[in-house]
C-alpha positions as CSV (number, residue, x, y, z in Angstrom):
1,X,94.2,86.6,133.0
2,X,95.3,83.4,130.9
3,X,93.5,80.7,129.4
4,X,92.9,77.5,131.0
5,X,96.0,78.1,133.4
6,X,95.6,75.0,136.2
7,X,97.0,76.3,139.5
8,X,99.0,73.3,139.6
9,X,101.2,74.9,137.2
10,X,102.3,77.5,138.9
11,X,105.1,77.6,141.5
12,X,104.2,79.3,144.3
13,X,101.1,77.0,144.5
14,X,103.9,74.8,144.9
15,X,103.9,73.1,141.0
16,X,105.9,69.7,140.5
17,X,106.2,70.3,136.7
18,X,107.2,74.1,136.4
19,X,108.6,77.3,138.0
20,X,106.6,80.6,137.2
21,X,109.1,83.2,138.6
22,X,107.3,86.0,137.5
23,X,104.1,85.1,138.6
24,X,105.9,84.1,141.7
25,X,106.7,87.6,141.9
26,X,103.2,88.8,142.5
27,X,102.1,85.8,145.2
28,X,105.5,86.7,147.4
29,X,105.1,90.5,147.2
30,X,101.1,90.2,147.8
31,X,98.6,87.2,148.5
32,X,97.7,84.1,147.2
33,X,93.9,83.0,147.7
34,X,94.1,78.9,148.1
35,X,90.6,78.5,147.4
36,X,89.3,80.6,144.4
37,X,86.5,78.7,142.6
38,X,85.2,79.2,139.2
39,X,81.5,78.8,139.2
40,X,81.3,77.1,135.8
41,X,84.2,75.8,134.6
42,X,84.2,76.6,130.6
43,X,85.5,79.9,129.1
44,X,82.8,81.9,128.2
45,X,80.6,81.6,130.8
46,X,83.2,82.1,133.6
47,X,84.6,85.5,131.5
48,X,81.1,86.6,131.5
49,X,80.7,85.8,135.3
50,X,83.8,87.7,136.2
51,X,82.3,90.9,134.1
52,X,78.8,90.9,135.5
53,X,79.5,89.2,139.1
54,X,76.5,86.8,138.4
55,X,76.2,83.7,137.7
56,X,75.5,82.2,134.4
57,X,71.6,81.8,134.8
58,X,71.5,85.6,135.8
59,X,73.3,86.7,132.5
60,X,72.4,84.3,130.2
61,X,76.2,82.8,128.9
62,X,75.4,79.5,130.2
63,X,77.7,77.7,127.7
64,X,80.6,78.2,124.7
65,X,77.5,78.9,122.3
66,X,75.3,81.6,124.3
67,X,77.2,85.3,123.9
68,X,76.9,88.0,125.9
69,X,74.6,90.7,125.6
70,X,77.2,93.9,125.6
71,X,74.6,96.0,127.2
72,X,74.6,94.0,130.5
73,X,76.1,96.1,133.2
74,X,79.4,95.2,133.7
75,X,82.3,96.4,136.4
76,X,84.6,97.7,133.0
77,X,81.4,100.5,132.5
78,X,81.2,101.3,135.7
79,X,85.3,102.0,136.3
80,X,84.6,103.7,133.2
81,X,82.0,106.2,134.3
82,X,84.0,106.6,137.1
83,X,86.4,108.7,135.3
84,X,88.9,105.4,134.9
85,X,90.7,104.6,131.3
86,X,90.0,101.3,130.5
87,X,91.7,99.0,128.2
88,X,91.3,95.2,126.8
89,X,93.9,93.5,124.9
90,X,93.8,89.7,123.8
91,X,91.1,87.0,124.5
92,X,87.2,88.1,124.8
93,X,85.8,85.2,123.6
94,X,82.3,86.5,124.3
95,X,81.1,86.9,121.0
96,X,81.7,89.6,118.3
97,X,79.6,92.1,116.1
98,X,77.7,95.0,117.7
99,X,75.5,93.1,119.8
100,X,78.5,91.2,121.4
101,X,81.8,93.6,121.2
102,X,83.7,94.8,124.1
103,X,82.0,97.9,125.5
104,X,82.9,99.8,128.5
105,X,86.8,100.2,127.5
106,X,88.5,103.1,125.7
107,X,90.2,101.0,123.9
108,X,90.3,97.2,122.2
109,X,91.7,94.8,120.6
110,X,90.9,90.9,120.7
111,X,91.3,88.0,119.1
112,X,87.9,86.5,117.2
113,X,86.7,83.4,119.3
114,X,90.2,81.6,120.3
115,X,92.5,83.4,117.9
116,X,95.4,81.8,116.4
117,X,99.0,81.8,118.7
118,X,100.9,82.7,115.6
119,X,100.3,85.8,113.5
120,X,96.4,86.0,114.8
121,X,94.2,88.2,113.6
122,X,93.0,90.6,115.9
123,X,89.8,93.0,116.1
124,X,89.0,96.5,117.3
125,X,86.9,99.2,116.8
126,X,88.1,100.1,113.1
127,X,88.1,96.9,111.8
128,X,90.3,93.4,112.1
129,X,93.7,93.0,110.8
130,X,97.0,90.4,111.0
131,X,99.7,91.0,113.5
132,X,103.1,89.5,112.6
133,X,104.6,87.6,115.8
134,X,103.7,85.3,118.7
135,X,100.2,85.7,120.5
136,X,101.2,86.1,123.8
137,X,103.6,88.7,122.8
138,X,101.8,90.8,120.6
139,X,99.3,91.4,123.7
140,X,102.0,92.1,126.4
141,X,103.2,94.6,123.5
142,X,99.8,96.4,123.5
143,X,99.8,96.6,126.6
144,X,103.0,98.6,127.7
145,X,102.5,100.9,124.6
146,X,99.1,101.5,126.4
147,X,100.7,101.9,129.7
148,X,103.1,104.6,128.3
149,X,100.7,106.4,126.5
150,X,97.7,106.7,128.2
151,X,96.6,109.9,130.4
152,X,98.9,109.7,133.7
153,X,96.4,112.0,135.3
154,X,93.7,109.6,135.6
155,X,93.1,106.0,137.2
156,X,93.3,103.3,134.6
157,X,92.0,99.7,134.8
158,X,93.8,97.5,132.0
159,X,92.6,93.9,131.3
160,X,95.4,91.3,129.8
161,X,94.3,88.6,128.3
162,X,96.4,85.7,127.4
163,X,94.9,83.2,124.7
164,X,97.8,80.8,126.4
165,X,97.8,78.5,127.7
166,X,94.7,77.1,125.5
167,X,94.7,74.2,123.0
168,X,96.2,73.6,120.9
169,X,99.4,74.7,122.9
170,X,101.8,76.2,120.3
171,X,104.8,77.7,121.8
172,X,107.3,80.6,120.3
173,X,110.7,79.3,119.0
174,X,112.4,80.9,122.6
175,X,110.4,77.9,124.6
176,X,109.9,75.1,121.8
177,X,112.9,73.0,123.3
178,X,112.3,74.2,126.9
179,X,111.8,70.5,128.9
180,X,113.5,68.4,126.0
181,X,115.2,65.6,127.2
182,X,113.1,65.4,130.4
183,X,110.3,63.5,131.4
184,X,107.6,65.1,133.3
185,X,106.3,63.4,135.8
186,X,103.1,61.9,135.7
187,X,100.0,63.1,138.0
188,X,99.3,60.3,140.7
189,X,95.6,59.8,139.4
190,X,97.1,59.1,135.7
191,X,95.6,55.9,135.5
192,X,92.4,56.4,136.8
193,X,90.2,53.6,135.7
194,X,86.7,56.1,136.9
195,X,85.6,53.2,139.4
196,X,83.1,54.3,142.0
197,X,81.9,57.2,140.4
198,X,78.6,58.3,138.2
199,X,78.8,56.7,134.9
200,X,79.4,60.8,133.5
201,X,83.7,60.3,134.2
202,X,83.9,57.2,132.1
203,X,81.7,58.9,129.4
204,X,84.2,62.1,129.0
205,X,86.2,62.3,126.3
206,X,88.9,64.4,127.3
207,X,91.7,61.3,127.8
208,X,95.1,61.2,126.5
209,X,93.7,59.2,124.1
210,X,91.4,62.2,122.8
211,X,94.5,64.3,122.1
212,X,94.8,64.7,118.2
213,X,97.6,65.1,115.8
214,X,96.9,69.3,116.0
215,X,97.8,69.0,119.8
216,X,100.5,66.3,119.4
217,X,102.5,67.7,116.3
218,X,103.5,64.3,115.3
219,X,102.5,60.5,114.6
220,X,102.1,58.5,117.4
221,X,105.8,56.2,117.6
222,X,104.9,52.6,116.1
223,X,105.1,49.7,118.3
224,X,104.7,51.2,121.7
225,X,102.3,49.5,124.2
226,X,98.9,51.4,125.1
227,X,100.4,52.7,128.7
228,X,103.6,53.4,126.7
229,X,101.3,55.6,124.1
230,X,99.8,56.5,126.8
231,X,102.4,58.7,128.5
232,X,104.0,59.4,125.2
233,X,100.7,61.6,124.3
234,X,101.0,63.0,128.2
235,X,104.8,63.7,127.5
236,X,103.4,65.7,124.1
237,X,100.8,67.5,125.6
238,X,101.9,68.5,129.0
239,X,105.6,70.2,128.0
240,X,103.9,72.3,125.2
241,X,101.7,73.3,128.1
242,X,104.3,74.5,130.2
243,X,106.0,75.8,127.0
244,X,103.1,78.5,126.7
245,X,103.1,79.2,130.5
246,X,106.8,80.2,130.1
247,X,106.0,82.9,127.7
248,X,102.7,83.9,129.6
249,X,105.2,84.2,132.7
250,X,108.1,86.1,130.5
251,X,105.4,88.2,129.5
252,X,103.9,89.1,133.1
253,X,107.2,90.4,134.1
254,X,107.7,93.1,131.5
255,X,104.4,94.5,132.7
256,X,105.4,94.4,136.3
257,X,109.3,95.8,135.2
258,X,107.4,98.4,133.9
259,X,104.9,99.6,136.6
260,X,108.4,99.4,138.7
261,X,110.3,101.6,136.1
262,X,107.3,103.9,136.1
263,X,106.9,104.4,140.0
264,X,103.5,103.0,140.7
265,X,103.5,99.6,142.3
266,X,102.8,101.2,145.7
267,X,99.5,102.3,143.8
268,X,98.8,99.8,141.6
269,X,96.9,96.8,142.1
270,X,97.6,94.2,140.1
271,X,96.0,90.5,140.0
272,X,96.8,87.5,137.9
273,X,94.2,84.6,137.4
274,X,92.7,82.5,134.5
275,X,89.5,81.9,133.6
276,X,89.4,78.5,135.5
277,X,91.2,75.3,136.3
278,X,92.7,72.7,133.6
279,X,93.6,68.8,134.2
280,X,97.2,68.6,133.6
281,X,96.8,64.6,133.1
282,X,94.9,64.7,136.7
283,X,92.7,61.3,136.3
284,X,94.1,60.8,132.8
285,X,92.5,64.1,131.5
286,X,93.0,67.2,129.3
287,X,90.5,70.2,129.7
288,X,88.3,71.3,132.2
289,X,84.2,71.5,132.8
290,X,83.9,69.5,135.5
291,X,83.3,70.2,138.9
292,X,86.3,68.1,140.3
293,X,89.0,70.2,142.0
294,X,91.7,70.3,139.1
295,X,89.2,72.1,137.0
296,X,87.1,73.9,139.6
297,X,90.2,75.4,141.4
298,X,91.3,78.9,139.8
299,X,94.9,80.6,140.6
300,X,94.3,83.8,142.3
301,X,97.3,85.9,142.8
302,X,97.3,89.6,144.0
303,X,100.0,92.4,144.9
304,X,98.8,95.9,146.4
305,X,101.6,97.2,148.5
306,X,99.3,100.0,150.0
307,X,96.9,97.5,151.6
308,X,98.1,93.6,151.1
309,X,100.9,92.5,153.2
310,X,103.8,90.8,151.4
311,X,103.9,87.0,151.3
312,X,100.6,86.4,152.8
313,X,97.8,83.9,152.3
314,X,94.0,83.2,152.5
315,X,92.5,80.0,152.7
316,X,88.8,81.7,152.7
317,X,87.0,81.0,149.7
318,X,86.6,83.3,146.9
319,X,84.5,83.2,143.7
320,X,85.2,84.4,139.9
321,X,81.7,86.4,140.4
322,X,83.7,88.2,143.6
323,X,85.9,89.6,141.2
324,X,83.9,92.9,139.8
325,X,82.8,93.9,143.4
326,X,86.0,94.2,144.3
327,X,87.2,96.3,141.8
328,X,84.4,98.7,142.4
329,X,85.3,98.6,146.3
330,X,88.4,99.5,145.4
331,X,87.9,101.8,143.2
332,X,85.5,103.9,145.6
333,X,83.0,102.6,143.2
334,X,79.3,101.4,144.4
335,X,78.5,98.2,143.8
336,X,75.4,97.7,141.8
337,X,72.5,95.5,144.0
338,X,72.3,93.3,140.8
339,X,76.0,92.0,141.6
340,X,75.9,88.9,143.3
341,X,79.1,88.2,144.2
342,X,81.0,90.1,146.7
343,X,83.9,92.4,147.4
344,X,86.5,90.3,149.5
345,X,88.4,93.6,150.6
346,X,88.1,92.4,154.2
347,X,90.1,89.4,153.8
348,X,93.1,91.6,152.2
349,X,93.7,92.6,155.3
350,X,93.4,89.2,157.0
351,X,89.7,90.1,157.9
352,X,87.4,87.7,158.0
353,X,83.7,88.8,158.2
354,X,81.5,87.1,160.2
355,X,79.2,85.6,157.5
356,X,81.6,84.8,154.9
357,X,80.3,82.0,152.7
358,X,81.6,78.0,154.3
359,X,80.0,76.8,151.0
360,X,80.0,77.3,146.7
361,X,77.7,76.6,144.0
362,X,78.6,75.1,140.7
363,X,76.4,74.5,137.8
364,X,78.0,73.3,134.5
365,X,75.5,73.5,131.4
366,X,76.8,72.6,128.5
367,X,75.4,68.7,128.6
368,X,77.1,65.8,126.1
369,X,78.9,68.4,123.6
370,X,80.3,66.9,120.4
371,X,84.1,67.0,121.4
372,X,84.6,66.2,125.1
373,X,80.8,65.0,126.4
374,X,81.1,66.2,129.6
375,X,77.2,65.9,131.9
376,X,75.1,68.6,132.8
377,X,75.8,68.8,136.5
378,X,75.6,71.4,139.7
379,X,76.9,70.9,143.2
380,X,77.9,72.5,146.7
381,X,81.6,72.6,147.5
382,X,82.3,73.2,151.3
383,X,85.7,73.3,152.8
384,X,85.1,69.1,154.0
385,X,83.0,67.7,151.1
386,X,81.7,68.2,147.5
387,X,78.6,66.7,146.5
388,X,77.6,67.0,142.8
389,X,74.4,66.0,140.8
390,X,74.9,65.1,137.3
391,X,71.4,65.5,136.2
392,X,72.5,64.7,132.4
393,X,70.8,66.8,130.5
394,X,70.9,69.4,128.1
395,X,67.9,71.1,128.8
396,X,67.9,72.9,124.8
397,X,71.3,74.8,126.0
398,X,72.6,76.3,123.0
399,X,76.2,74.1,122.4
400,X,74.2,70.9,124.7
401,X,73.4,67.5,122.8
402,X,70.3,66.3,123.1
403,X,71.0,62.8,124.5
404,X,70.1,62.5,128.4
405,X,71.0,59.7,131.0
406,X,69.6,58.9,134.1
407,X,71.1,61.5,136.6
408,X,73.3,60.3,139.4
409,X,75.0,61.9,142.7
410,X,77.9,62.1,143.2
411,X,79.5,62.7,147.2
412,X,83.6,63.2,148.1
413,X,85.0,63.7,151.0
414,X,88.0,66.4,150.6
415,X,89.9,65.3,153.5
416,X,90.0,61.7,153.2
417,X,89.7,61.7,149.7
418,X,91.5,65.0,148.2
419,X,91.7,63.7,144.6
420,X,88.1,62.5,144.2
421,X,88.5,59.0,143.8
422,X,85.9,57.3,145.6
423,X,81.9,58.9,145.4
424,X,80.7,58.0,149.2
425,X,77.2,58.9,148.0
426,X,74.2,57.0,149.3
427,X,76.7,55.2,152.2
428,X,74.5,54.9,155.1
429,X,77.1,56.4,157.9
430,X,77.1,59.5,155.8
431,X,73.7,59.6,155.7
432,X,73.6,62.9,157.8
433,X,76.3,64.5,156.0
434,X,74.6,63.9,152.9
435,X,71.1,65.1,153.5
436,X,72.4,68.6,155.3
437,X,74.7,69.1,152.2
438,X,72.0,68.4,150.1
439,X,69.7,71.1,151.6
440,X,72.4,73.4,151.6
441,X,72.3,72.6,147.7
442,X,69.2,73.7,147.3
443,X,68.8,76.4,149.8
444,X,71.6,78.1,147.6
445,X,69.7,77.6,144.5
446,X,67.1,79.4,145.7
447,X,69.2,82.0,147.2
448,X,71.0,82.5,143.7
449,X,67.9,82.4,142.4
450,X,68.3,79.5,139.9
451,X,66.0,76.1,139.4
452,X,66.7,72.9,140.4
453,X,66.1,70.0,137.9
454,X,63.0,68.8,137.9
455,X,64.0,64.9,139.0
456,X,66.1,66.3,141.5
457,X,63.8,66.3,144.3
């Protein structure tokens, strides 16, 4: 799993920008899911969703300041109990000290909070010490020594975690010149001016503009126009992007050379994701958080020889809190009632059960931080339209400011609008359309078991 990887920068999800031949590898000798959906798009909350397969209300890790409680049951335990060796290299980002450590895995090591991409220090069970080299490296490292060490008689479920391709975007001195001399083209919603929207895409400050020196790595050239500075910062930030990706990529296929030279693909089921979407200059952005489709859209690609046909596809929708049931399901491992997502085993095999979900919830928490000031919002995705209430709020979340606005809806239609540019909210010849997705909102809440806000009635 990487950091912050948008799919849109990978190429079989057919990138413009980049080619990901490794990653490639797994999509064309497995299946890539088209529409895997993070259920809140920020780090710790989604890593915490994939462990416990519920959402963030359920567990508690609503936002970048609420850690997880390491006795919640997660699918790592249960593999674990199972008679499985487990293994976590990289990026936990979940907390740290007893109450917050990895548990359920055999062995550890992470990075404290983000880590650093040169040289990081990294934590386990015995204590935290510096490893000399390049982050991304370093993890693939511990990873194959793992592989070759570990018990050959038993299962094993290993867990790599990339810090890349996270800010500040540092790449090793193999990719720092990869993409010099080019120019990168830019998204087509570049120079989004947030008209027709809720006031909460004009407020975020996650524009080119918002990119500091740490992310640039050098003064801004004088006497350059502001749409010239503009794409000079977007040049800056987007090639030491893909610089990182490169390595993540280099680094995915050692692993796979390795399960190859060993002998167990056939057996083996290996997935590659992140922990969700990234704007990649998509309506002049950097980052993620919000619910629109650059950031709510996850990469989800998946090789198992003995049951997943080569080369297929699945447009059927798939959540992060799916994740963990399906590793118990395949596994042989019963899935706790407390899970609430569910195993998508059926659609491996080009199965689709009768009452698979048409519709996802979304709830982002983390209202008006200091840095990027992204609204409190939730919505309902369906496979024609998103509709999303910014209810503006921090509602005392731990890492929330405490400024509200009034809250505002927010309604797209995906097929005539795929990029989000135009909120058809409150149009009376969608008034049907609106009031069915809107119960569908809440009926979900209630089903998931989480509260409305209070205005939103």
């Amino acid at each position: 799993m990487a950091d912050d990887h948008a799919s849109h920068a990978m190429s079989c999800y057919g990138s413009r920008i980049n080619r990901t031949p490794n990653l490639d590898r797994i999509a064309d000798e497995g299946m890539r899911f088209d529409n895997c959906f993070c259920t809140n798009g920020i780090c710790t909350p989604s890593r915490a969703a994939i462990l416990t397969g519920t959402y963030n209300h359920i567990n508690q890790v609503t936002t970048l300041a609420t850690h997880m409680d390491n006795r919640l049951l997660t699918y790592p335990k249960l593999l674990q109990e199972a008679g499985y060796q487990t293994a976590l290299f990289g990026k936990w980002h979940l907390g740290q000290g007893p109450e917050h450590e990895p548990t359920g895995f055999d062995d550890w090591r992470v990075l404290p909070g983000q880590g650093l991409y040169h040289s990081p220090v990294m934590i386990d069970s015995a204590g935290q010490r510096v490893h000399v080299g390049y982050v991304t490296d370093l993890i693939t490292d511990m990873s194959l020594q793992w592989l070759k060490e570990r018990d050959t008689s038993r299962p094993f479920c290993m867990m790599v975690h990339h810090k890349a391709p996270h800010r500040e975007w540092q790449p090793d001195a193999k990719h720092a010149t990869m993409y010099e001399g080019e120019e990168i083209l830019e998204p087509e919603t570049f120079n989004d001016t947030y008209e027709n929207r809720s006031a909460a895409a004009g407020a975020a400050r996650m524009r080119m503009e918002d990119l500091q020196w740490k992310d640039l790595k050098a003064d801004v050239p004088s006497g350059l126009s502001p749409a010239e500075e503009k794409s000079w910062r977007y040049q800056r930030y987007i090639k030491d992007y893909l610089r990182v990706i490169a390595s993540v990529d280099d680094g995915v296929g050692r692993l796979l050379n390795h399960l190859e030279e060993e002998g167990i693909v056939d057996n083996t089921l290996v997935i590659y994701t992140s922990d969700q979407g990234f704007f990649l200059g998509d309506h002049g952005w950097f980052d993620k958080r919000f619910m629109y489709e650059e950031s709510l859209r996850m990469p989800f690609v998946l090789r198992f020889p003995r049951e997943v046909k080569a080369g297929s596809t699945c447009d059927d929708m798939i959540l992060n809190v799916d994740f963990a049931s399906l590793f118990l399901d395949l596994a042989g491992v019963t899935i706790p009632d407390e899970f609430q997502g569910r195993s998508f085993r059926p659609l491996l095999h080009g199965e689709r059960p009768e009452d698979w979900r048409t519709s996802m919830y979304y709830r982002y928490w983390m209202h008006g931080d200091g840095a990027h000031n992204v609204y409190a919002h939730y919505g309902l995705r369906t496979h024609d339209h998103k509709l999303i209430y910014f209810y503006n709020d921090g509602c005392g979340q731990k890492g929330s400011g405490d400024e509200t606005h009034p809250p505002e809806w927010e309604l797209f239609d995906l097929q005539a609008d795929p990029y989000e540019m135009c909120s058809i909210h409150g149009n009376a010849d969608v008034a049907g359309v609106q009031s069915s997705l809107t119960d569908e909102l809440h009926d979900l809440q209630a089903q998931l078991q989480d509260d409305r806000y209070h205005l939103d009635t």
